[in-house]
GUDOKE-347783 format. One record per residue (C-alpha): residue in three letters; x, y, z. Coordinates in steps of 0.1 Angstrom, whole numbers, plus 5000, padded with zeros to 4 digits. Example, Ala and Ser with C-alpha at 12.3 -4.5 7.8 and 13.67 -1.06 7.14 Angstrom:
# GUDOKE-347783
ALA512349555078
SER513749895071
//
This chain:
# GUDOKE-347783
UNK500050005000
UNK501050354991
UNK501650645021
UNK499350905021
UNK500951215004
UNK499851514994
UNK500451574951
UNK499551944944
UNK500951944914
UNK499851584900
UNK502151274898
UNK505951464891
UNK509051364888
UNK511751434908
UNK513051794906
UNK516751734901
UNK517651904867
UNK515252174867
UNK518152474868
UNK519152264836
UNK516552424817
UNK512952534813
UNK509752384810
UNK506952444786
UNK503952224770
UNK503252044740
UNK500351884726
UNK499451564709
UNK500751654677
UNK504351784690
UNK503152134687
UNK504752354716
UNK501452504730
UNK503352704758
UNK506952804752
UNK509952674777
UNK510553014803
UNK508852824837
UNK511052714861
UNK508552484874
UNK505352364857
UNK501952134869
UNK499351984855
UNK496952124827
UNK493252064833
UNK491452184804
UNK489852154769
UNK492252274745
UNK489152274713
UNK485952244735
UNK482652254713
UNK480852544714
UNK477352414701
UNK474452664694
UNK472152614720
UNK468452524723
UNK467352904730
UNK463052784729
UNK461452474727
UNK461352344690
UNK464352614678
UNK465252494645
UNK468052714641
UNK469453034644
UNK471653304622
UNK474553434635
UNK474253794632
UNK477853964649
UNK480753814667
UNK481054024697
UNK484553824699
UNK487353764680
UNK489653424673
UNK492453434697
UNK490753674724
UNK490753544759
UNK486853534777
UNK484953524809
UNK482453244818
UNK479153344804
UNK480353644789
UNK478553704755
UNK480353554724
UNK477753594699
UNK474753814686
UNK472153564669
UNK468653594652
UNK466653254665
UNK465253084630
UNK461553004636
UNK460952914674
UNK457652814687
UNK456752864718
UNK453552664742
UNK451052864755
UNK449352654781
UNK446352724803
UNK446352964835
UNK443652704851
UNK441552394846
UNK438252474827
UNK436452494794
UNK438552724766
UNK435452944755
UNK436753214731
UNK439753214709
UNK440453604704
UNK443653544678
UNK443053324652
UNK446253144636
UNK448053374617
UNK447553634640
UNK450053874657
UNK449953944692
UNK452554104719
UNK453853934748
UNK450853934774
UNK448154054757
UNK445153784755
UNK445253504730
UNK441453384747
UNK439353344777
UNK439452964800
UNK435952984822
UNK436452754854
UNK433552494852
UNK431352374884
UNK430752564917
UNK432952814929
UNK432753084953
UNK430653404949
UNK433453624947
UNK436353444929
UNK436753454895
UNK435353234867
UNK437153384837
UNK440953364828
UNK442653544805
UNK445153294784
UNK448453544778
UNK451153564754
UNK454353464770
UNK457453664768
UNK460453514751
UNK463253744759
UNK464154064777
UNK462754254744
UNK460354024729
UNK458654184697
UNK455454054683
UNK454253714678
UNK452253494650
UNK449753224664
UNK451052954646
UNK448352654661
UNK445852574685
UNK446252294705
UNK442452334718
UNK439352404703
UNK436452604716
UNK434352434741
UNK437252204751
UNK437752154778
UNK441452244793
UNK444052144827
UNK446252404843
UNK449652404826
UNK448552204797
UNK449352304758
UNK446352494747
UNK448352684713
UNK451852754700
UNK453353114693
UNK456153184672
UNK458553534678
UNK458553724648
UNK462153834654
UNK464053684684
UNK467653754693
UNK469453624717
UNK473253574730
UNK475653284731
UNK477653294761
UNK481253154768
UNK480752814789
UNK484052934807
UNK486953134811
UNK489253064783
UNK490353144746
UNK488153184714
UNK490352944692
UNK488352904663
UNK484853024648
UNK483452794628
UNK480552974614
UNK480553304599
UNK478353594603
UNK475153594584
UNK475653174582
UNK472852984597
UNK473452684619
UNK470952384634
UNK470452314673
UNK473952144685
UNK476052204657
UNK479152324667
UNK479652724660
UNK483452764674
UNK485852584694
UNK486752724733
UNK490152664749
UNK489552654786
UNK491852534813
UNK494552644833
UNK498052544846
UNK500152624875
UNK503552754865
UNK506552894889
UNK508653184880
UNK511853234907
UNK509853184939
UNK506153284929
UNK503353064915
UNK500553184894
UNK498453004865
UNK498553084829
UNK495552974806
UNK496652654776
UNK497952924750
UNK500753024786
UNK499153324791
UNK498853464824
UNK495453484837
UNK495353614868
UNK497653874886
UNK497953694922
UNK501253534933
UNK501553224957
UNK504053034977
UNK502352694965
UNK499452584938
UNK497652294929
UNK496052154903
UNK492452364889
UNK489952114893
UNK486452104899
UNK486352494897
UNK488552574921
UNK492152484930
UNK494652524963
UNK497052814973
UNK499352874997
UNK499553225012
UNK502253245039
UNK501852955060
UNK497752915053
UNK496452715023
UNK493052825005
UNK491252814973
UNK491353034941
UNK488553034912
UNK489353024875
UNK489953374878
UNK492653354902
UNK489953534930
UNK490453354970
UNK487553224976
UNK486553245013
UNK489753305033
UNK493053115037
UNK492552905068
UNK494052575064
UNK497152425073
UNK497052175044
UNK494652165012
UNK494051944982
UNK492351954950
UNK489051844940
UNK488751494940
UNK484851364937
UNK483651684940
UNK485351744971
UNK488651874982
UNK490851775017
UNK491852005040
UNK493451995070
UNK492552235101
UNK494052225135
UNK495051865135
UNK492351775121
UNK490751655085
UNK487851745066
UNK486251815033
UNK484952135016
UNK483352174980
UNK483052454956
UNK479252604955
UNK477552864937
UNK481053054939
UNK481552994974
UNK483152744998
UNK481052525015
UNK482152285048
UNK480151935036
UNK482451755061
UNK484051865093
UNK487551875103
UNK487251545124
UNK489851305109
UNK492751205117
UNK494151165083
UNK491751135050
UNK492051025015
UNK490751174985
UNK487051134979
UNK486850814947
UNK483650664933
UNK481850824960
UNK483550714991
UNK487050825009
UNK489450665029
UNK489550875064
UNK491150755096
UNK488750775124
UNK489751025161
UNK487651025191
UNK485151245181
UNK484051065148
UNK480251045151
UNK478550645150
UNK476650615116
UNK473750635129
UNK473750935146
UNK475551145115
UNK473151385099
UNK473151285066
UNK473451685049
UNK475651735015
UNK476252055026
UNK474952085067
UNK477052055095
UNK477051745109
UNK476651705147
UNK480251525164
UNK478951285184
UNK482151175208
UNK482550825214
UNK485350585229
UNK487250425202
UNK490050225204
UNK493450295183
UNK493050495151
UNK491750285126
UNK490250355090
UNK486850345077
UNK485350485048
UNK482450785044
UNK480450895015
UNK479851275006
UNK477851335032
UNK480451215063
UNK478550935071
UNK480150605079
UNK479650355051
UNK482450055054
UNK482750045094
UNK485349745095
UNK488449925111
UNK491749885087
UNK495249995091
UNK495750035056
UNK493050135029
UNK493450274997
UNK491350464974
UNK488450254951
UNK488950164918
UNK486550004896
UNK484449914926
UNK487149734944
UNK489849884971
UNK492849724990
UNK492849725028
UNK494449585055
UNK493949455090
UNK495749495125
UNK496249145125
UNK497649045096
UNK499849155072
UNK498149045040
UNK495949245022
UNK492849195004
UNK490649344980
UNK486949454992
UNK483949584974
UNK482149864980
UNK479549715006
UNK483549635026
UNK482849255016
UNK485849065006
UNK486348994977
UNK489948814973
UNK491148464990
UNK494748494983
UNK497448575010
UNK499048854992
UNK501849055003
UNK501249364980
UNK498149434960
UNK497849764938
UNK494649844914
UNK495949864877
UNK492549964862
UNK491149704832
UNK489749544863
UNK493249434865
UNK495449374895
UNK499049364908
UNK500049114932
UNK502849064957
UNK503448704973
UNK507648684976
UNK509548744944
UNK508449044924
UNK505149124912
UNK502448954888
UNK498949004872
UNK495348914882
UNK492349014874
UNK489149014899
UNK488948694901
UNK492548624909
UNK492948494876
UNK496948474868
UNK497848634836
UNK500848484826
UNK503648664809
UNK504348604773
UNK506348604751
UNK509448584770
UNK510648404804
UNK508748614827
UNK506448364853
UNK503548524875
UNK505048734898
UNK508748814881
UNK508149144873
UNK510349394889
UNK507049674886
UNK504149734870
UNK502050064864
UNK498350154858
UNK496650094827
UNK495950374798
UNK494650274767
UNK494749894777
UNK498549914777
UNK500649864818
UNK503550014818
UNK506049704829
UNK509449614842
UNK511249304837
UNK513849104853
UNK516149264833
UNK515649624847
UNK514049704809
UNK510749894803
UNK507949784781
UNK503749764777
UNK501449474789
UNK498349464779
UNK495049324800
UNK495848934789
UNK499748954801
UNK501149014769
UNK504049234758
UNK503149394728
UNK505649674732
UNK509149484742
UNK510849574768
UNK513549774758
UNK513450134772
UNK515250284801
UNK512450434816
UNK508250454809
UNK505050644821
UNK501950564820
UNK499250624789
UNK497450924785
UNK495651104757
UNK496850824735
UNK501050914746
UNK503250724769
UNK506250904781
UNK509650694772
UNK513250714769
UNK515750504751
UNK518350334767
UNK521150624777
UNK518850814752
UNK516251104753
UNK513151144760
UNK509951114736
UNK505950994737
UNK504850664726
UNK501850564708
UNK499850264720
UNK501350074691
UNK504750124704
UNK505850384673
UNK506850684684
UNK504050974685
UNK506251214692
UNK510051144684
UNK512451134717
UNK514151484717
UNK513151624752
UNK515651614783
UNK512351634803
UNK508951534800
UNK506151444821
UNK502451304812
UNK500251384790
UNK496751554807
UNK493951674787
UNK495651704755
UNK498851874770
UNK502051764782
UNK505351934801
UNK508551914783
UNK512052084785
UNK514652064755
UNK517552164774
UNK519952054800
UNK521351754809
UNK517951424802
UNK516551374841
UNK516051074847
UNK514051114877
UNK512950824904
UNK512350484893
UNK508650434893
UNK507550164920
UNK504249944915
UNK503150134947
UNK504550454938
UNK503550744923
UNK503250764886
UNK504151044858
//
């Protein structure tokens, strides 16, 4: 099992070599996206070509014209800032009943105009009713917009003399002339519009193509973010950053952690002595001794766990890892908020154990463990007190693995490594052994093995060489490189034997030819690489280790 650590910046690679030379990013295709001036560099979380599609403005929009661009290619944006002008292509619109009744006039017949809440007809309310209440409702044309012109009846749903429920369909409108706005889904670049002005598009089709996303860079001693194009995007300098995800991302400020938005603003103040990114929708942090969990909310921070734990895991397929202290509440007497504060019930325990909790801080898996890792494919590895063999469980805590296992890590593929003497080997689930092939390698011979990306492992061999396995135990990339990440976006991270480094692809050509004295992986589309400098090698990646 792995320590808990704390990875602000993602899985990296050791730091040795980083006076060498600069860091910068390049994309899938080799294309340096952000040049090499960074002394230091994270993780990009991002969309480097997001869709823009035009939206459903009404019900039954068949299309729209784009009429003006308020934006230009290139030109950085604000979350729901307006990126277009456009002129909505027929729209109809329901007009439904204001009560349950009889429909007894029809004032507009179809093809008429009307304005937005004059009368289109009269519903009368049928059976008794009160002396004073009313028995007539007038049936209103609905607005459309904050300057909704005129309207053409287009259809009536219901006849005169029919009779009519509250909130039903009764007749269908359609604007004469409706404009609306296309806003930016988030703070990013304009890369690319697609369709011109005075072109017409359909519902969903894409009309441009956003780049969104940010990554942490360091400059001498300060940290701030630039956006996937490396330009800076807010004007804030911290002593530490994390990784932006889930909307916001971690900052140290002195010797107190907090969390930034996209647009670099502190959100809430910097109380904590540790933070972590999102993970599940919620992000550790650690206050007076103590863990908890906060999430990101309508643009505020929001406690949806208190500080109560000893130590706690990132949140995975809805439940973390926590390790229980004294005043852990029993699971039935946690209030069971997403957001509320939960009452701290205190209780005598016995030594520190873990346990897992879902979003809301209650208990879930109440078997105490002195090891337990995070879930993966619904299965997780824990540990008891007694005993020094681990097992896998399911998300219930049931056991769900027989073997006496010295070492077991989650590979994804519903794959598993295992550790019984020797080195390590390949399971799946159900403790199937995937045996080696083609070469000399038996179960559990391998010196390491790494997670699965694109149903390749990254894999050592008795020989000390890297190559791939894939989900049935077979090579098929040889083992022949000094050193190998894991697949991402389709690239592997290599390097050739006293060699440089390059990206593989899951064919084992190169995708990117090995030029760079320093790379790390690839994350949404974007990956940190240095030319210059002496090639770091960095630590040899362990089966329980971290991975780049």
């Amino acid at each position: 099992m792995r320590s808990l650590r704390v990875f602000l910046l993602g899985a990296l690679w050791a730091t040795a070599g980083h006076a060498q030379g600069k860091w910068g990013m390049v994309d899938t295709n080799g294309t340096v996206r952000i040049a090499e001036k960074y002394d230091e560099i994270g993780v990009f979380q991002g969309d480097l070509a997001k869709a823009l599609p035009l939206p459903e403005f009404l019900p039954g929009l068949a299309g729209a014209k784009i009429v003006k661009w308020l934006k230009t290619e290139g030109q950085e944006v604000k979350k729901d800032e307006p990126l277009a002008q456009v002129e909505l292509k027929e729209p109809s619109l329901p007009v439904t009943a204001p009560v349950s009744g009889m429909l007894t006039k029809i004032s507009i017949p179809v093809g008429g105009e009307v304005m937005p809440g004059s009368p289109l007809g009269i519903v009368r309310v049928l059976g008794k009713v009160d002396l004073f209440a009313r028995k007539q409702f007038e049936v209103e044309c609905p607005g459309y917009g904050p300057n909704s012109g005129a309207a053409k009846v287009i259809r009536w749903v219901k006849l005169e003399g029919d009779a009519v429920i509250k909130g039903e369909k009764i007749a269908e409108i359609r604007p004469m002339q409706a404009m609306a706005a296309v806003l930016s889904p988030g703070t990013g670049t304009l890369v690319a519009i697609e369709v011109a002005e005075g072109a017409e598009a359909v519902t969903g089709q894409s009309i441009a193509r956003m780049g969104v996303g940010r990554v942490p860079v360091r400059t001498g001693r300060d940290w701030f973010y630039v956006d996937e194009r490396g330009n800076r995007v807010m004007a804030g300098r911290f002593d530490m950053v994390g990784v932006m995800r889930g909307g916001m991302a971690p900052v140290r400020l002195g010797e107190k952690w907090g969390f930034v938005d996209a647009e670099g603003k502190l959100i809430g103040k910097a109380e904590y002595d540790e933070a972590r990114e999102v993970r599940g929708g919620l992000a550790a942090v650690k206050k007076k001794d103590r863990w908890g969990f906060v999430a990101y909310q309508q643009g505020g921070l929001k406690n949806a766990i208190p500080a109560r734990f000893l130590q706690a895991r990132d949140f995975a397929e809805g439940l973390a890892a926590v390790e229980e202290s004294e005043d852990a509440p029993l699971e039935e007497e946690a209030e069971e908020k997403w957001f509320g504060e939960e009452k701290a019930v205190a209780r005598p325990v016995g030594p520190a154990a873990w346990v897992y909790v879902i979003p809301s801080g209650r208990l879930w898996i109440r078997d105490h463990f002195v090891e337990a890792g995070n879930f993966l494919e619904g299965r997780a590895v824990v540990r008891r007190e007694e005993t020094a063999v681990r097992v896998l469980i399911d998300s219930k805590g049931k056991v769900r693995s027989v073997g006496a296992y010295e070492g077991l890590v989650l590979l994804g593929e519903r794959r598993v490594a295992w550790k019984r003497g020797g080195g390590w080997g390949m399971m799946d689930f159900m403790e199937k052994v995937m045996e080696i092939s083609p070469g000399e390698e038996k179960q559990n011979e391998l010196a390491a093995i790494g997670p699965f990306g694109n149903e390749r492992a990254p894999a050592k061999d008795k020989t000390g060489r890297w190559g791939y396995l894939d989900p049935t135990g077979k090579w098929v990339i040889p083992a022949k490189f000094e050193q190998a990440g894991v697949f991402r976006n389709g690239l592997a991270p290599a390097r050739e034997p006293g060699g440089r480094w390059g990206f593989l692809r899951p064919d084992g050509s190169w995708g990117i030819e090995p030029r760079y004295a320093r790379v790390r992986g690839f994350s949404d589309g974007l990956a940190a690489v240095g030319e210059k400098g002496e090639v770091e090698t960095g630590p040899e990646p362990e089966t329980e280790g971290p991975w780049p």
